[in-house]
Every structure is written in C-alpha cells, then in structure tokens.
N, C-alpha and C positions, 0 to 999 in steps of 0.2 A: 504494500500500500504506500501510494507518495503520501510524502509530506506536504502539507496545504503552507502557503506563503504567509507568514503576518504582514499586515497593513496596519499600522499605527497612523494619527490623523497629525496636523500639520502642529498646533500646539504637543504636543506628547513629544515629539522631535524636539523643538525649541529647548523643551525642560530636559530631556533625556541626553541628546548628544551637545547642550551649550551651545548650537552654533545659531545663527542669526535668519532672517529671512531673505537678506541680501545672498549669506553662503548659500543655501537654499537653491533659491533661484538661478545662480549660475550653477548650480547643479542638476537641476532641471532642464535646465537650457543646453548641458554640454551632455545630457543623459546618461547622466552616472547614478542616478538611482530612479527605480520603479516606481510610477504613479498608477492608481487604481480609483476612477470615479465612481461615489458611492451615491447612488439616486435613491430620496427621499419622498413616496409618491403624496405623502399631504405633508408638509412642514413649513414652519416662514420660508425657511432656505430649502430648495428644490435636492441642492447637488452640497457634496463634500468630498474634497481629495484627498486620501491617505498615500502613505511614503512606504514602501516596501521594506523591510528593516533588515533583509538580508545584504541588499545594496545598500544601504547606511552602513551598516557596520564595514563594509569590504571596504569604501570609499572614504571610510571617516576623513583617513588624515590627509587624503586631496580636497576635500569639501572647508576641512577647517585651513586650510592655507590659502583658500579665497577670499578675496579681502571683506571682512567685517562691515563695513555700512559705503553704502556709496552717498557720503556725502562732502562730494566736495563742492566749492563753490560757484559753480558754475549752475549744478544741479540747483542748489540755494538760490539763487537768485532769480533763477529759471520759475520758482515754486513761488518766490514773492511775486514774481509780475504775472503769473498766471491766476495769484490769487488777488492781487488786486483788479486785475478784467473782471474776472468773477466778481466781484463787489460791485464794481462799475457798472454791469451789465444787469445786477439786480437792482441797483440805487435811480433806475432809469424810469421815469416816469410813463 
C-alpha cells in the first residue's frame, strides 16, 4: 500500500519551517515544493492551498536562503503612490 502525501496549509508552514511568505513564493514560482488546491463547496472562502511537506522538508535549506522580504525601496515607494491613486480615486466626487 502507498503512502498518501501530507499537505499542510500555508500558515502551519510559516510556524513550522520559520520561513516567510516572500521565501515561499519564490518557491513556488521556481517549483521546489508541491501545491494541492483544497475546494470548499459552501465557505466564505471557496478555495485553500496546502504545501506538500515532503518537498518542504527536501528543499528546506534552498527555500531558507531566499531572501527574506522583498522590501526594498523601490517596491516602497511603488506601494505609496499606488496607495495614494487609490485615495484619490475614492476622494473623487
């Protein structure tokens, strides 16, 4: 008999292996670990993505040498002037 996969959800990751959601997502993006969408047919939220935890663990210590937050300042100031449009666009009579 095989072994069934664990999927753990995107929080539980966060707390279990300390890495960030920046690390994350370029883990995602360069597909170093397993995604599995979990549809909820009546809930607020429809859908939930769980992390396969066998590819977490194989990957850990490429994942954690991803760099930690993308915030530099380019992004920052990208997110001020996006957010002030958004003001502007709602303060509009």
């Amino acid at each position: 008999m095989t072994k069934k996969a664990e999927y753990i959800c995107r929080r539980t990751v966060f707390k279990r292996y300390k890495i960030t959601q920046n690390q994350l997502t370029i883990a995602c993006d360069e597909n170093l670990v397993g995604m599995q969408l979990q549809v909820y047919p009546v809930k607020k939220r429809p859908w939930n993505v769980k992390f396969k935890v066998e590819d977490l663990e194989r990957n850990l210590e490429k994942i954690r040498n991803f760099p930690r937050d993308e915030d530099s300042e380019e992004m920052r100031r990208f997110d001020r002037i996006r957010i002030n449009k958004l003001i502007a666009d709602v303060s509009k009579p």
